[in-house]
C-alpha positions in Angstrom: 12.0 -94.5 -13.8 13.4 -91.6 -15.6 10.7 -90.1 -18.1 11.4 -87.5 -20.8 8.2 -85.4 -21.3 8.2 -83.4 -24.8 5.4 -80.7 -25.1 5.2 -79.5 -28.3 3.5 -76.6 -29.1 3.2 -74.6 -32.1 5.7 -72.3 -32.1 7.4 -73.5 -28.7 8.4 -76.7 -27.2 9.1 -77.2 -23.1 10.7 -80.0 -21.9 11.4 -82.1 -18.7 13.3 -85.0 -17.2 11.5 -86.4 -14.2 12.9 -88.9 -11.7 9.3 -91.2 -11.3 7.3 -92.1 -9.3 8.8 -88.9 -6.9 7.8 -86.5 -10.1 11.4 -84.7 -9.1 12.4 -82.9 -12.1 16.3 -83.6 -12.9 16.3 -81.0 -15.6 14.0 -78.6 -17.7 13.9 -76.6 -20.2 12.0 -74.2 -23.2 12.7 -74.0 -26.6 10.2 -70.9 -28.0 9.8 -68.9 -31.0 10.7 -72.0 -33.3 10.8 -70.5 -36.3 11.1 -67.3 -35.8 14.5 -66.8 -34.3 15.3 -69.6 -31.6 15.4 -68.6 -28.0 15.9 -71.4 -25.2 16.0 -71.7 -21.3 17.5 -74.6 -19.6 17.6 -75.0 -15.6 19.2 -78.2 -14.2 20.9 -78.4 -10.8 20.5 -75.5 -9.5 21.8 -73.6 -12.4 19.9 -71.7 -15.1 21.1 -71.0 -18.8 19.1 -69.3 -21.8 20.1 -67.9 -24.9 19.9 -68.0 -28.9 19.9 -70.8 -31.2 19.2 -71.2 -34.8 15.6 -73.3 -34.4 14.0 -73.6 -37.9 11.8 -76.8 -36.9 10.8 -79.0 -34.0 13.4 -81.9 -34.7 16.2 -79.1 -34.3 14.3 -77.9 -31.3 14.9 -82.1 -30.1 18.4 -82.2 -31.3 19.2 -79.1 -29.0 17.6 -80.7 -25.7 19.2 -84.0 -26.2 22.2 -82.0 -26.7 21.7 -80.4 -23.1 21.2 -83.2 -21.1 23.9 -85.2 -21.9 26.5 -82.1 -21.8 29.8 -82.8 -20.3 29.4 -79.4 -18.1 25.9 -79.1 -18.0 23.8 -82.4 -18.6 22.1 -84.7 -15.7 22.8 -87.8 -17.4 26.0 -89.3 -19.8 24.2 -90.9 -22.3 20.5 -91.1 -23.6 20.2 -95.1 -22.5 19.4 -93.9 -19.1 16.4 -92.5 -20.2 13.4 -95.3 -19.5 10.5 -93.8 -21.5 9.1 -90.4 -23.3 5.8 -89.1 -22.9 4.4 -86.9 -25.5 1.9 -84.1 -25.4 0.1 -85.0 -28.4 -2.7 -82.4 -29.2 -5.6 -84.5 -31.2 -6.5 -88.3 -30.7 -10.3 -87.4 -32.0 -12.5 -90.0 -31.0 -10.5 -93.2 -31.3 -7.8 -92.1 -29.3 -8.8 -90.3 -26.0 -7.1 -92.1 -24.0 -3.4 -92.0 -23.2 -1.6 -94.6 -25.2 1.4 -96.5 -26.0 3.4 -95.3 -29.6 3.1 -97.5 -32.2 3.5 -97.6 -35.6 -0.7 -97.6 -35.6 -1.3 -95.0 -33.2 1.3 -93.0 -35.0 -0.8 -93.0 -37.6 -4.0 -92.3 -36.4 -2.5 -89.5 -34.6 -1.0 -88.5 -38.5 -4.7 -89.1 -39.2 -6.0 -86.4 -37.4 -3.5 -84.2 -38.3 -6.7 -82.1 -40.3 -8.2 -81.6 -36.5 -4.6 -79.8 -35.0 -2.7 -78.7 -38.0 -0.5 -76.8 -36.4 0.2 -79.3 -33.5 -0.3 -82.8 -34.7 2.7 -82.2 -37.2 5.0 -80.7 -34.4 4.1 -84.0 -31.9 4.9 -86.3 -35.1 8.1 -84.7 -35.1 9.1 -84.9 -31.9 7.9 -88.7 -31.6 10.3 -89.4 -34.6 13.3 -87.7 -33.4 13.5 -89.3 -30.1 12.8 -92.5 -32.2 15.6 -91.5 -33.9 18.1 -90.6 -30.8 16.5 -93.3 -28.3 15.8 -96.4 -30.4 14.1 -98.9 -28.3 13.1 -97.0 -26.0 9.4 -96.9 -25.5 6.9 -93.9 -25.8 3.3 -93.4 -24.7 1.1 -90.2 -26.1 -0.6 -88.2 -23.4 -3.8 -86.5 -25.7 -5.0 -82.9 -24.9 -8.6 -83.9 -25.7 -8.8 -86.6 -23.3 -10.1 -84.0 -20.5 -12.9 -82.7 -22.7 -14.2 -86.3 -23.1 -16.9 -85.6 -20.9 -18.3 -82.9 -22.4 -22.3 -82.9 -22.5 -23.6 -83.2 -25.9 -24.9 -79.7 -26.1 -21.9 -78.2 -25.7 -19.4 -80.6 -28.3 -22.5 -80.9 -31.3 -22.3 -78.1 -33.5 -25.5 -76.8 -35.4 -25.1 -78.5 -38.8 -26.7 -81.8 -40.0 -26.1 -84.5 -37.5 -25.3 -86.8 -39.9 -21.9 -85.1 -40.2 -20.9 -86.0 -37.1 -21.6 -89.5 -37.5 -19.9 -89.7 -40.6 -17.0 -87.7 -40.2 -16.8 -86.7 -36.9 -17.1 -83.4 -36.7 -18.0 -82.4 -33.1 -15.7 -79.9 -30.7 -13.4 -81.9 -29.0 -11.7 -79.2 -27.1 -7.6 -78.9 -26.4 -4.8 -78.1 -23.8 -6.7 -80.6 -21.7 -4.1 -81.7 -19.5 -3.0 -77.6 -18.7 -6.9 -77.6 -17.9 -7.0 -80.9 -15.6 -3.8 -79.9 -13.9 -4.6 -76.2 -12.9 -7.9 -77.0 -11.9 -7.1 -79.9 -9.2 -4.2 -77.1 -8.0 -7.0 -74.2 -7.7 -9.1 -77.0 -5.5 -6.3 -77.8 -3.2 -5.2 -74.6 -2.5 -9.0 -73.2 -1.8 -8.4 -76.8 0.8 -12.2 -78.7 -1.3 -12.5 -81.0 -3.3 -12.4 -79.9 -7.6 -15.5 -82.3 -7.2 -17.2 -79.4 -5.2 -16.2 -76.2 -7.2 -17.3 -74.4 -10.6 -13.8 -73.3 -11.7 -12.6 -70.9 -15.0 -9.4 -72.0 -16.3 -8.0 -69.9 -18.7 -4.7 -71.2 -20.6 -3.7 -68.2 -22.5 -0.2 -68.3 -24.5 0.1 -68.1 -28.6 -2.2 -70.7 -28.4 -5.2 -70.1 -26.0 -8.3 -72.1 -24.6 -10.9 -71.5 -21.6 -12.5 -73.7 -20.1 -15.5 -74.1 -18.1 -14.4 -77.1 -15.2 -18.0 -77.9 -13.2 -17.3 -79.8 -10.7 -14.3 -81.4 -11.7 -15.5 -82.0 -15.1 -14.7 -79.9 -18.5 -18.5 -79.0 -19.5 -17.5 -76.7 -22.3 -14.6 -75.2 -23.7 -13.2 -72.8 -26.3 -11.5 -74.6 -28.9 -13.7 -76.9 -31.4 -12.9 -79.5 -33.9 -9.5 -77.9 -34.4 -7.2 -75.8 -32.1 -8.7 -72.7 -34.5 -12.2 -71.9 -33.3 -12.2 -69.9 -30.0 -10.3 -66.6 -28.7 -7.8 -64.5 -30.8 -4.5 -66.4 -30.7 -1.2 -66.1 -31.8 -1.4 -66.7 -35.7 -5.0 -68.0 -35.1 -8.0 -66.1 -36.0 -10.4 -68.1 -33.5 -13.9 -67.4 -33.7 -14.9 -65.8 -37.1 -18.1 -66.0 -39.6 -17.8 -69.0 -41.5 -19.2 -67.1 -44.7 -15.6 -65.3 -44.7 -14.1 -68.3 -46.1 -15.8 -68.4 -49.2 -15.1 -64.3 -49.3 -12.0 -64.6 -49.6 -11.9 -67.3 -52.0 -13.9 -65.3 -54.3 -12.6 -62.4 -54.2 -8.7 -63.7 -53.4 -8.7 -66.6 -55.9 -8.0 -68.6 -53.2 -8.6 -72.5 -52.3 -10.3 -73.3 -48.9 -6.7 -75.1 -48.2 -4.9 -71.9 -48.4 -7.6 -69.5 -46.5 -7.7 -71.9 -43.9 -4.0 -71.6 -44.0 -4.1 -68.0 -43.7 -6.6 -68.6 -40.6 -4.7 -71.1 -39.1 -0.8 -69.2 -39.6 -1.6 -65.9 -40.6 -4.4 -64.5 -38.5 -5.2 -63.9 -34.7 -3.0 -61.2 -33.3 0.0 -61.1 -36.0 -2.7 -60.6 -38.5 -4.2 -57.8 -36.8 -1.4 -56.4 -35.2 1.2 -56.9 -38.8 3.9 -57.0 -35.9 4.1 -60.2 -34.5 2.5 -63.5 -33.5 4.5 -63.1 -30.0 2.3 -61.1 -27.4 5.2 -59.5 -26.1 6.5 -58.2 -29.3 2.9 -57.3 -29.9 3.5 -55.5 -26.2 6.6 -53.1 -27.0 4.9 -52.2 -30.4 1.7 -50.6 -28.7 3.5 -48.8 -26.1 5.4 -47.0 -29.4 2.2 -46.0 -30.4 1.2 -48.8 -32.8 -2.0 -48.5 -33.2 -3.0 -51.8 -34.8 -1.1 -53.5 -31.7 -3.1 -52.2 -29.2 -6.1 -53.1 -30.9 -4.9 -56.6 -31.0 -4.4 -56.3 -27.5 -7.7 -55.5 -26.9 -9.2 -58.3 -28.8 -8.0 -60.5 -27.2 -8.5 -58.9 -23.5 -12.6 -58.4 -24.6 -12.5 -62.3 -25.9 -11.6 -63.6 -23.0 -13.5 -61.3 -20.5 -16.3 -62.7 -22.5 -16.1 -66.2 -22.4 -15.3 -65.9 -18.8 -18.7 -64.3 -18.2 -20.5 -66.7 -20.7 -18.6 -70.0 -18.8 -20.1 -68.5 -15.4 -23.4 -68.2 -17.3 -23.1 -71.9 -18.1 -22.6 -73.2 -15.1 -24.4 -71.4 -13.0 -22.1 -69.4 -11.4 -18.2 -69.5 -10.8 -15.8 -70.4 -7.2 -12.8 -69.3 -8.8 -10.8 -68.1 -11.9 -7.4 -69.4 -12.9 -4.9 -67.7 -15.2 -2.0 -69.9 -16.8 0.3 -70.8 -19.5 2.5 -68.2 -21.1 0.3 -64.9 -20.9 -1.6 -65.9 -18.1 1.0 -66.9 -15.9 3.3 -64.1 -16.9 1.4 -60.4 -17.7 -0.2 -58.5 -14.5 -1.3 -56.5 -17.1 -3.5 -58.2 -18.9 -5.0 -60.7 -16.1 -5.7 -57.2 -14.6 -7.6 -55.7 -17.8 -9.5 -59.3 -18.7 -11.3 -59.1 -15.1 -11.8 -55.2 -15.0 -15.8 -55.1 -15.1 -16.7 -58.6 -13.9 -17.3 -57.1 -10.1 -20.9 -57.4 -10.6 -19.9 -61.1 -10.7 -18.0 -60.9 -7.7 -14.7 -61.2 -9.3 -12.0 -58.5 -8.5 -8.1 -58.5 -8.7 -5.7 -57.1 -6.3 -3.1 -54.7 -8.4 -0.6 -55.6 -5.6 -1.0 -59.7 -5.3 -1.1 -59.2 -9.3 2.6 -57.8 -9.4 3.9 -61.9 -10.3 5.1 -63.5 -13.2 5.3 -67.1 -13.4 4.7 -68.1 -10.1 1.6 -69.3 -8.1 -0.5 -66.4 -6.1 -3.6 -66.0 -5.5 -4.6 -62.1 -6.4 -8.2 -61.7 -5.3 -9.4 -58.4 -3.5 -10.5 -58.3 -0.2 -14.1 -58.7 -0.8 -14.5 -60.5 -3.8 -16.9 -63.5 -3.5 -14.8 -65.3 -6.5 -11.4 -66.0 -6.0 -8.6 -65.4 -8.7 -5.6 -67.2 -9.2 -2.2 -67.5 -10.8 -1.5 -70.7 -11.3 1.5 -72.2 -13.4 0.6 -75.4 -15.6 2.5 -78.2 -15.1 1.2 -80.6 -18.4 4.5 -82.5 -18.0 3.7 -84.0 -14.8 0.4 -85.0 -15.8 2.5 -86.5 -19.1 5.0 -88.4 -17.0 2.7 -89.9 -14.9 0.6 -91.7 -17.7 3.8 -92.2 -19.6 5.1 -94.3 -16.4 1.8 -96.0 -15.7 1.5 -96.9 -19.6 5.8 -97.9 -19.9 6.0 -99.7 -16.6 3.6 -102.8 -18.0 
């Protein structure tokens, strides 16, 4: 079975073509800085391509792929029939969908439901679930959720502090994202430390323009850094993460602003671009400090001290911590800052080796002789986790 997996992100969206059940990919493939100004990276039979594109949206992000796999020069297959089923990373399900499910025309609109919970996601996933509608009639899709690994969250950790009765009526708990990065890494850090994840108190850290941590306790997510939306946590890209709620109805007062558009500003116009005024792209953010920018550096270091916190908070929760796992787009590409978010933790046992550290996008592990918690880079593979439910789900 040949499965299309679609991961759309905010402001990115990778891609894959998998052979099932063998998980061989046939081709692959990132679109990135969608909106901005359209970069992509396409790798099939041996031969890479990248370059620029115009990208304004998602759905011209899914005309361009479609568009590279059924090239005359470069594509893997000669027309889109051959394609049995798409699998979707979908970011929010809230509580009624959790599971991994088959697109209909009623989960499509619960997922459209809960676009409120993922606003910057939920939107993008819609998209790409109605484009390949559009190219693939027929063809049937299944909706992998990103909230479906948090499910087992204790209730201490996914209640927040305001009358319960809100979360019985509306629902308003932490539900936690990027699930199926977390689940994925996590079983890869156990198998290559040869135990069982069932035996290990692992830190998974997905950090990209849109960034979670984890805490994985045996196997199971006990806590994690994004809440009811994608916006509550570390620093992001455009996100401001964790703030003072009371800075809402600041700035409405003394902006003239609605909740809708502060939470606008918090969701699209925050995080490090906010800070920085550069860019919501950590590498932009990058080149700018090493000019001198001041305001780019201290974005920088935000997000470095957020995440060196939560990592000493997660160990804190669980009682201690086996091993620490870097991935996604910063963490699986910048020595630099992997380096800087575990300076200090020694008294935890964690220490990196500056050597083992010199990767990018590749798997490693970089502890230090003597550490007592190991440290690794590990890249997420969402889209196999996506093809798998998407063949389980298609093939009845």
């Amino acid at each position: 079975m040949k499965v299309l997996v679609i991961n759309a992100g905010s402001s990115s969206l990778k891609y894959q073509l998998l052979d099932m059940p063998q998980g061989t990919v046939l081709a692959k493939g990132l679109c990135e800085r969608i909106g901005i100004d359209g970069k992509y990276k396409y790798e099939a039979n041996g031969e890479k391509l990248e370059g620029d594109t115009p990208m304004q949206n998602h759905s011209d992000a899914i005309r361009f792929l479609t568009s590279m796999l059924v090239d005359a020069k470069c594509g893997v297959i000669k027309e889109m029939k051959e394609i049995d089923a798409v699998g979707h990373r979908v970011v929010s399900g809230g509580e009624k969908l959790y599971e991994s499910v088959l697109i209909t025309e009623e989960s499509k609109k619960a997922i459209e439901e809960c676009i409120p919970l993922a606003p910057l996601h939920n939107p993008a996933n819609l998209t790409g679930i109605k484009a390949c509608e559009e190219v693939m009639p027929g063809v049937p899709q299944v909706a992998v959720f990103d909230t479906a690994f948090h499910a087992k969250m204790p209730k201490k950790a996914y209640i927040y502090a305001i009358p319960y009765e809100y979360y019985t009526k509306y629902g308003i708990r932490r539900y936690g994202f990027h699930g199926t990065s977390h689940r994925f890494v996590s079983e890869q850090c156990a198998k290559a430390m040869g135990k069982d994840v069932k035996d290990l108190r692992i830190i998974t850290c997905h950090l990209g323009n849109g960034s979670s941590i984890s805490a994985v306790d045996h196997g199971v997510s006990v806590d994690t850094t994004m809440g009811l939306t994608p916006l509550e946590g570390l620093p992001m890209g455009t996100r401001s993460g964790n703030i003072d709620p009371a800075i809402v109805e600041t700035l409405c007062d003394n902006e003239g602003l609605s909740v809708k558009e502060v939470l606008n500003i918090l969701n699209k116009k925050s995080g490090v671009l906010g800070v920085s005024g550069v860019s919501s792209d950590f590498r932009d953010i990058a080149a700018a400090a090493k000019e001198g920018n001041e305001r780019a550096a201290l974005a920088n270091e935000m997000f470095i001290y957020s995440v060196k916190k939560f990592i000493g908070a997660y160990a804190a929760a669980m009682g201690g911590v086996d091993a620490i796992v870097f991935t996604a787009g910063v963490g699986e590409n910048d020595k630099g800052f992997r380096l800087q978010m575990t300076e200090g933790l020694e008294f935890m046992g964690v220490k990196v080796d500056a050597e083992k550290n010199d990767v990018r996008g590749k798997f490693a592990e970089i502890t230090a002789e003597g550490a007592t918690v190991r440290t690794f880079v590990i890249p997420t593979n969402e889209e196999l986790v996506i093809a798998m439910d998407t063949e389980a789900i298609a093939s009845k």
